[in-house]
N, CA, C and O atoms as a GROMACS GRO file, in nm:
protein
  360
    1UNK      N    1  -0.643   1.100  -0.020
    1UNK     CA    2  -0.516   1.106   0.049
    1UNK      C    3  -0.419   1.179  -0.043
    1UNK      O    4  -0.442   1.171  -0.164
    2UNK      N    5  -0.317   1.247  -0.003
    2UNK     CA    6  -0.186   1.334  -0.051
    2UNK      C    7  -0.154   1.230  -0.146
    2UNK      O    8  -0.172   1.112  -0.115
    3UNK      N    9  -0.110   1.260  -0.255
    3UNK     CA   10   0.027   1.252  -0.336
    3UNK      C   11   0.111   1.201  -0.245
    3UNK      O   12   0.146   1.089  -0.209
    4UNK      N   13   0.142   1.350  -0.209
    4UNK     CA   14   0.308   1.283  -0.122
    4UNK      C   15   0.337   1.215  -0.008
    4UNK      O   16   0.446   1.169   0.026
    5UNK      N   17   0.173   1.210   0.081
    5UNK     CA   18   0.139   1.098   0.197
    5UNK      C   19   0.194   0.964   0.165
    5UNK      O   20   0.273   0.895   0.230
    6UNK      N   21   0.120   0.935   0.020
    6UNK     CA   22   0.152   0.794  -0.015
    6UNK      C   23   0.258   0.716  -0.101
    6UNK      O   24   0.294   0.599  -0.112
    7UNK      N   25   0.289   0.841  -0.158
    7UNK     CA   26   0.477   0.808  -0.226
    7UNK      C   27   0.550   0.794  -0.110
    7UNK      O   28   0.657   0.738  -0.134
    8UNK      N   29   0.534   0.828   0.025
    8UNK     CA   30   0.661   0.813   0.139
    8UNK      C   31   0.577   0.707   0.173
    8UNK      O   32   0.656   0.630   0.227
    9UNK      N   33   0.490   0.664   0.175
    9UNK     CA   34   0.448   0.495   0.278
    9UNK      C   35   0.444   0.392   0.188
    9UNK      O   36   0.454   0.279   0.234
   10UNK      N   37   0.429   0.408   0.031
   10UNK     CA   38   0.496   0.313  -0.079
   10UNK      C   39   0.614   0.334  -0.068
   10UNK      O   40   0.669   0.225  -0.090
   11UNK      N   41   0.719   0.439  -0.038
   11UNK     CA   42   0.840   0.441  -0.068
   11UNK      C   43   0.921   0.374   0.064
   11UNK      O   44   1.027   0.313   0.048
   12UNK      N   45   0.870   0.390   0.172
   12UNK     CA   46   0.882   0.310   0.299
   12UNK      C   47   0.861   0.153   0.312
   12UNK      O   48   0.941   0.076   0.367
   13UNK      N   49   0.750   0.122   0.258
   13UNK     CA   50   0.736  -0.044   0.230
   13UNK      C   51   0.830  -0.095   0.098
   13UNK      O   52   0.860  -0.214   0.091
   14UNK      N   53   0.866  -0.020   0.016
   14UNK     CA   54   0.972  -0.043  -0.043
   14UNK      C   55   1.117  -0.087  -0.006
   14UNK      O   56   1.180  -0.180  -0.057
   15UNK      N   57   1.160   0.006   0.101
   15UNK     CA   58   1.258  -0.010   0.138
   15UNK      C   59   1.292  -0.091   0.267
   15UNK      O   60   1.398  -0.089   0.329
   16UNK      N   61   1.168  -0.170   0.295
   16UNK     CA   62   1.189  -0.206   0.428
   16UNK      C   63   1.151  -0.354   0.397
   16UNK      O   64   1.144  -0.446   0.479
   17UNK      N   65   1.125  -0.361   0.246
   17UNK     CA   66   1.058  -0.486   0.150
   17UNK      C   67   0.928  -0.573   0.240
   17UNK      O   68   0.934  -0.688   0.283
   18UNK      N   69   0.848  -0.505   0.248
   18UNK     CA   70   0.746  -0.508   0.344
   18UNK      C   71   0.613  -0.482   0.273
   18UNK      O   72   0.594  -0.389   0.196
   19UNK      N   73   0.525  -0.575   0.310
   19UNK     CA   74   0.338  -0.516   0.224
   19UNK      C   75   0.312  -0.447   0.274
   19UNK      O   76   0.329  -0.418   0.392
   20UNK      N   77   0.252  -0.392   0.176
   20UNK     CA   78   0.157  -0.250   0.163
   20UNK      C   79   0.014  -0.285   0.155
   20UNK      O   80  -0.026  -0.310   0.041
   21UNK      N   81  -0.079  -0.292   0.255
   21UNK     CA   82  -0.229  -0.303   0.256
   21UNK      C   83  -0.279  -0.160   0.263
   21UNK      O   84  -0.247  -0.066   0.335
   22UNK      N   85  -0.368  -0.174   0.166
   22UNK     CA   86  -0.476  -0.042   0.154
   22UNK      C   87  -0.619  -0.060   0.106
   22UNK      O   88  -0.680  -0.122   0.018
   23UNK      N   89  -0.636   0.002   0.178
   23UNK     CA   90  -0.789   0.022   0.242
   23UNK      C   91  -0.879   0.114   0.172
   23UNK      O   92  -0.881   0.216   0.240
   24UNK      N   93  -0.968   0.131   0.049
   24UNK     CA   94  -1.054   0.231  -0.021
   24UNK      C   95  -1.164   0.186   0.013
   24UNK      O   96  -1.201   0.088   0.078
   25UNK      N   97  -1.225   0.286  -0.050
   25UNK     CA   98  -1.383   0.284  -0.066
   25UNK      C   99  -1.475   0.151  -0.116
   25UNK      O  100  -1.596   0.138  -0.094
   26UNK      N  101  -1.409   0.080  -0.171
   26UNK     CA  102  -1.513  -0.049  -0.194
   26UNK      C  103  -1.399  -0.200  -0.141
   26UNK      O  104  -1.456  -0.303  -0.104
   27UNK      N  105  -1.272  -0.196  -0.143
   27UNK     CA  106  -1.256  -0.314  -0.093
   27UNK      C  107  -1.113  -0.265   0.003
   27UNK      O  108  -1.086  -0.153   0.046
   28UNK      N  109  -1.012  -0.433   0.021
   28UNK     CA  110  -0.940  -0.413   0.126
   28UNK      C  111  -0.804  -0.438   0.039
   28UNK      O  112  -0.858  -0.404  -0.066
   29UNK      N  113  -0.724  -0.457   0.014
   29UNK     CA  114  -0.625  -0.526  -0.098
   29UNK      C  115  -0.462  -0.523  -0.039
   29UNK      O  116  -0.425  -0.424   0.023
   30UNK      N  117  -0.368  -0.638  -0.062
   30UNK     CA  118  -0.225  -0.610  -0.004
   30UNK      C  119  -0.162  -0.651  -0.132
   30UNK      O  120  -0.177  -0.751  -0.202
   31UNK      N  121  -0.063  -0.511  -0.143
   31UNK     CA  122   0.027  -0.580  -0.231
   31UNK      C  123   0.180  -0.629  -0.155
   31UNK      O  124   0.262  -0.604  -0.067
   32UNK      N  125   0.150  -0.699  -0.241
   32UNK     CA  126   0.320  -0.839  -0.191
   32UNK      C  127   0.428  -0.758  -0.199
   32UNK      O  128   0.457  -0.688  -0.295
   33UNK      N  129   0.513  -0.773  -0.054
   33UNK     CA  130   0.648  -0.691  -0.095
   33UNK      C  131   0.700  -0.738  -0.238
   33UNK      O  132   0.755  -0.649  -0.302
   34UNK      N  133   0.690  -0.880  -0.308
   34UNK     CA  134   0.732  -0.906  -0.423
   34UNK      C  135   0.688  -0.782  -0.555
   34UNK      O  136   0.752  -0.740  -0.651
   35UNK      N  137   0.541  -0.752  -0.499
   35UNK     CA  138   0.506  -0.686  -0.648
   35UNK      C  139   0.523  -0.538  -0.622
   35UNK      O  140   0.480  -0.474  -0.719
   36UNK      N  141   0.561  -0.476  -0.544
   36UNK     CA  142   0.643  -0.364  -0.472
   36UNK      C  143   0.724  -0.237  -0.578
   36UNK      O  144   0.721  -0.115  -0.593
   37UNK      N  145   0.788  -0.346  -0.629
   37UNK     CA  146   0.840  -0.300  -0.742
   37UNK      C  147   0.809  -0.271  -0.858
   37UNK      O  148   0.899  -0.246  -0.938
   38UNK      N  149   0.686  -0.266  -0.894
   38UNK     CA  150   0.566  -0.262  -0.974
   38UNK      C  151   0.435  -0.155  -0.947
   38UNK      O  152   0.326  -0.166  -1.004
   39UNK      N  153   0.469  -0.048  -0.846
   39UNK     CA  154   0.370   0.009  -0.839
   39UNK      C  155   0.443   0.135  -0.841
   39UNK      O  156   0.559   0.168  -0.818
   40UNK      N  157   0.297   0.214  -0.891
   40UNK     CA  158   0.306   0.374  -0.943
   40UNK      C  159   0.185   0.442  -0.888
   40UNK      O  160   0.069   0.402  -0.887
   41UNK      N  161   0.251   0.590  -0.828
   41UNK     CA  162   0.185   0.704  -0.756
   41UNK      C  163   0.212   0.763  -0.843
   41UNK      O  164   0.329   0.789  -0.869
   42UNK      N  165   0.071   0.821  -0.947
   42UNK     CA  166   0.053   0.924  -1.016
   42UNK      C  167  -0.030   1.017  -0.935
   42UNK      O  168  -0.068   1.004  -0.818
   43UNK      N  169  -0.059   1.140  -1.044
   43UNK     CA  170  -0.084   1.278  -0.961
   43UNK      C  171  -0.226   1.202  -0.917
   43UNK      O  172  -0.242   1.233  -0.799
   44UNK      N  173  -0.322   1.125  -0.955
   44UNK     CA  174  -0.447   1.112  -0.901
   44UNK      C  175  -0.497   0.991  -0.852
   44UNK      O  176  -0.609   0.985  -0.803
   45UNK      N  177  -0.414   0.883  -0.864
   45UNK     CA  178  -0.419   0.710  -0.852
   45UNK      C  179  -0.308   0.643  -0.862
   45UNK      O  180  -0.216   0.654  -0.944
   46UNK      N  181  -0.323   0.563  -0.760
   46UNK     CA  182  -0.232   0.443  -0.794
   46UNK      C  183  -0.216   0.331  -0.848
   46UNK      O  184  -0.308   0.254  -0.821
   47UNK      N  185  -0.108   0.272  -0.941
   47UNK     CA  186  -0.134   0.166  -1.044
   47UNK      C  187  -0.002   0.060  -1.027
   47UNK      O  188   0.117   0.053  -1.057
   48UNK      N  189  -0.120  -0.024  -0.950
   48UNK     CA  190   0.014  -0.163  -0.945
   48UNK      C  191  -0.058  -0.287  -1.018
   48UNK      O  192  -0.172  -0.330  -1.032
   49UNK      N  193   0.108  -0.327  -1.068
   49UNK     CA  194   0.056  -0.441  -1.126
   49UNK      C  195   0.094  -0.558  -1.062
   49UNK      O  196   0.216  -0.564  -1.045
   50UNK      N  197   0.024  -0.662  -1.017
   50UNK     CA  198  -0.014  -0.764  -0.924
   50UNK      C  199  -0.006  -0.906  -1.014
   50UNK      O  200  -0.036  -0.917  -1.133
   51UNK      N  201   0.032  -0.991  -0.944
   51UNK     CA  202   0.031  -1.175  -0.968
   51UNK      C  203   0.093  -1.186  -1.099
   51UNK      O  204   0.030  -1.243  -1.189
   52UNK      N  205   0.224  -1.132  -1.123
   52UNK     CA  206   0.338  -1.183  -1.225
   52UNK      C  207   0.248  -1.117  -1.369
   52UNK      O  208   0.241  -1.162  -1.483
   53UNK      N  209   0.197  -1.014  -1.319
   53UNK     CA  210   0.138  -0.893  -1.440
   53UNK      C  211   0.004  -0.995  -1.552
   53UNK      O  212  -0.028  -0.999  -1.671
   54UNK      N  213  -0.029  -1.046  -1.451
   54UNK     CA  214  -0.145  -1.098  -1.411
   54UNK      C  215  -0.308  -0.994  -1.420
   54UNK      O  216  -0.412  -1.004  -1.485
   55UNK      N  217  -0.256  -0.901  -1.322
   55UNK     CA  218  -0.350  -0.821  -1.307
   55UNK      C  219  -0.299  -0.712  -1.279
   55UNK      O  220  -0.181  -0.712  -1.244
   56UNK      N  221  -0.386  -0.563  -1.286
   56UNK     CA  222  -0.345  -0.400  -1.258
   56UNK      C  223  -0.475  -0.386  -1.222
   56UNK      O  224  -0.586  -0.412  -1.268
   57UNK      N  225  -0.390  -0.298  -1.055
   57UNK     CA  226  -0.533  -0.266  -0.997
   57UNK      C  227  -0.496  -0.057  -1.001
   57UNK      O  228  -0.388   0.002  -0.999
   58UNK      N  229  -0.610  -0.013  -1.006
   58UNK     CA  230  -0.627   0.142  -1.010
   58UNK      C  231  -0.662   0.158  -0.875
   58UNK      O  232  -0.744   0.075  -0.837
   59UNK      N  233  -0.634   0.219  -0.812
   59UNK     CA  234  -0.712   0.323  -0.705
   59UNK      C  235  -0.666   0.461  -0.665
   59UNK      O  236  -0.561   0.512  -0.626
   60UNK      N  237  -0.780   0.495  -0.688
   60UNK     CA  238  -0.750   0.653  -0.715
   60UNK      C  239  -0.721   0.710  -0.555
   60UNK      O  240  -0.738   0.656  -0.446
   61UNK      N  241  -0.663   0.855  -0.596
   61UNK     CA  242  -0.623   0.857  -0.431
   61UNK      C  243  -0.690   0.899  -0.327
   61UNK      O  244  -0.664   0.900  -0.207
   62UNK      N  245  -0.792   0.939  -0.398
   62UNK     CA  246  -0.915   1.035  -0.299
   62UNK      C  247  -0.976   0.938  -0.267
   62UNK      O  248  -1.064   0.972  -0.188
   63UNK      N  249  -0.978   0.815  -0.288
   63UNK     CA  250  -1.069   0.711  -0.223
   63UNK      C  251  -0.987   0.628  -0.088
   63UNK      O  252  -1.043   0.603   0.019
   64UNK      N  253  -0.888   0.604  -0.109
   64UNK     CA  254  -0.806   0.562  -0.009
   64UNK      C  255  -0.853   0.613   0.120
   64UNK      O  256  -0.904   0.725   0.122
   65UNK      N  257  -0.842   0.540   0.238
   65UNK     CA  258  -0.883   0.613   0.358
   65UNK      C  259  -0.757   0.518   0.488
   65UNK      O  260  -0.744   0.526   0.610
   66UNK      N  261  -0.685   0.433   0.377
   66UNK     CA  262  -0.598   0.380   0.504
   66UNK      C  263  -0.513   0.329   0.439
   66UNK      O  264  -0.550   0.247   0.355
   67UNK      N  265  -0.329   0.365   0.459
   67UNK     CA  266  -0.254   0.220   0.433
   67UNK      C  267  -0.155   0.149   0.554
   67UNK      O  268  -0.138   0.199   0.665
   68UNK      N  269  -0.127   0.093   0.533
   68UNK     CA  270  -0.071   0.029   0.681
   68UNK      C  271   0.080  -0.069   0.603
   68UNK      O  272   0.066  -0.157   0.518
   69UNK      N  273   0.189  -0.028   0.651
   69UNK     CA  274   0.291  -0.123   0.630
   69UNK      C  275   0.350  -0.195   0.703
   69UNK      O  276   0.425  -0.172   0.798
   70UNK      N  277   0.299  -0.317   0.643
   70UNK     CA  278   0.287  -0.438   0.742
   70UNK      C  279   0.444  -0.514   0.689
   70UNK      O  280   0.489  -0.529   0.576
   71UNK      N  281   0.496  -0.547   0.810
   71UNK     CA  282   0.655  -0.602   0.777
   71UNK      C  283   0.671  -0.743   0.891
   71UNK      O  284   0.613  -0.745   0.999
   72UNK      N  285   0.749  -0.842   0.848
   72UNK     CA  286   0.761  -0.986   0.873
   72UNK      C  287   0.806  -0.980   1.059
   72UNK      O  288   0.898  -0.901   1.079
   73UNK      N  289   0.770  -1.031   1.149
   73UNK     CA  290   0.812  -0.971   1.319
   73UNK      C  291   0.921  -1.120   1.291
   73UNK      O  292   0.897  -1.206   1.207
   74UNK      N  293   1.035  -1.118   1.379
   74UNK     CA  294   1.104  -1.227   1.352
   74UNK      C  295   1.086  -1.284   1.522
   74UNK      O  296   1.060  -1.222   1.625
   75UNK      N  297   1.108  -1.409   1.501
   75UNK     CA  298   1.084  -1.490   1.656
   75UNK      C  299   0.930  -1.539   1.587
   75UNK      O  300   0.884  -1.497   1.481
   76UNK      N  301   0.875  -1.628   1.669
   76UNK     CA  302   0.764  -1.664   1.703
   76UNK      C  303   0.601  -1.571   1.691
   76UNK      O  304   0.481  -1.599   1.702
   77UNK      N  305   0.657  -1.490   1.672
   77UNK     CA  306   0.518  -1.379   1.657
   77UNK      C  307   0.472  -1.380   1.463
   77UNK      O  308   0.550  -1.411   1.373
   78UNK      N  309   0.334  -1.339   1.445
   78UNK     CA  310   0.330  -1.346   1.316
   78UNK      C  311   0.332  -1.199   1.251
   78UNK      O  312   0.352  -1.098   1.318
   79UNK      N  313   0.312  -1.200   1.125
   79UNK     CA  314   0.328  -1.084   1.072
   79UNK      C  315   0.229  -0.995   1.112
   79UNK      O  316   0.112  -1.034   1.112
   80UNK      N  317   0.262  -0.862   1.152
   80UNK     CA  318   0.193  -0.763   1.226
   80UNK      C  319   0.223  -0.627   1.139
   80UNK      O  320   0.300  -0.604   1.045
   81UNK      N  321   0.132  -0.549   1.207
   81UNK     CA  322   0.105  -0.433   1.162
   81UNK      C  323   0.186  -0.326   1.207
   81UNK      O  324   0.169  -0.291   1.324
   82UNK      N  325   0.305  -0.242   1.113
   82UNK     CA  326   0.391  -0.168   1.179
   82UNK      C  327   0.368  -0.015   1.221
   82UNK      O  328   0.379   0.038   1.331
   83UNK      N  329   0.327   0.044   1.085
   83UNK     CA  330   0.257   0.184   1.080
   83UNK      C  331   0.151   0.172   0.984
   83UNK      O  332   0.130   0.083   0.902
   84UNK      N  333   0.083   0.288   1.012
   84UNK     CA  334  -0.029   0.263   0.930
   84UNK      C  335  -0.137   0.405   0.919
   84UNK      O  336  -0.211   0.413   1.017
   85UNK      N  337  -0.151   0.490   0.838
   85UNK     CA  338  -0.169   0.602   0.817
   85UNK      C  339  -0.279   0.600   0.745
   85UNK      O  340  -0.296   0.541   0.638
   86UNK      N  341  -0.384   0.690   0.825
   86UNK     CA  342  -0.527   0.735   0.761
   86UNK      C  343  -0.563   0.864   0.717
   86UNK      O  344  -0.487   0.960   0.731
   87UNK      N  345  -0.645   0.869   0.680
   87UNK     CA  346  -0.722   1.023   0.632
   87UNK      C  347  -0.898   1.015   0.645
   87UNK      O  348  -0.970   0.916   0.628
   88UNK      N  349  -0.938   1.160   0.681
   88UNK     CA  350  -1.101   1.121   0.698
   88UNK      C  351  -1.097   1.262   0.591
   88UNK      O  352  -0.998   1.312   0.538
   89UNK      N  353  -1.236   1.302   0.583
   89UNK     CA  354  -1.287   1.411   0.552
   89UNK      C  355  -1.403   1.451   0.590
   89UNK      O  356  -1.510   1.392   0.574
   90UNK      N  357  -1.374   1.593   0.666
   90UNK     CA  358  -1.496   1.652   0.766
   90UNK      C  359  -1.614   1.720   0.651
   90UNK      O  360  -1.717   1.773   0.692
   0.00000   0.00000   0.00000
């Protein structure tokens, strides 16, 4: 996935203080709007650090194939899926 695909859909769940789930090549992972503030889009991977710097997860960007920013629905409904942006390769 782009660089700049995923600095605007981290930079979007940022501002909307909303998780960020993403989807690579070997697992599924959400980071907490809390740890939000803790993650970095470099030129080839992304590096957040997770559970009160606890843990740092890598994923590089060419592996990514989905993120989805998922934000709180208010009323009675539960937290749902708002946008959510993929990439394949032919």
């Amino acid at each position: 996935m782009y660089k700049e695909l995923v600095g605007k859909i981290v930079d979007e769940a940022k501002s909307e203080e909303a998780n960020l789930v993403i989807w690579d090549r070997r697992d599924t992972f959400t980071v907490e709007s809390d740890d939000m503030g803790k993650i970095e889009v470099a030129d080839d991977y992304l590096r957040v650090h997770m559970q009160e710097g606890k843990a740092t997860v890598y994923v590089q960007l060419e592996s990514i194939y989905k993120l989805v920013v998922e934000k709180e629905r208010s009323g009675k409904s539960r937290a749902g899926t708002r946008a959510g942006f993929g990439a394949a390769r032919s």
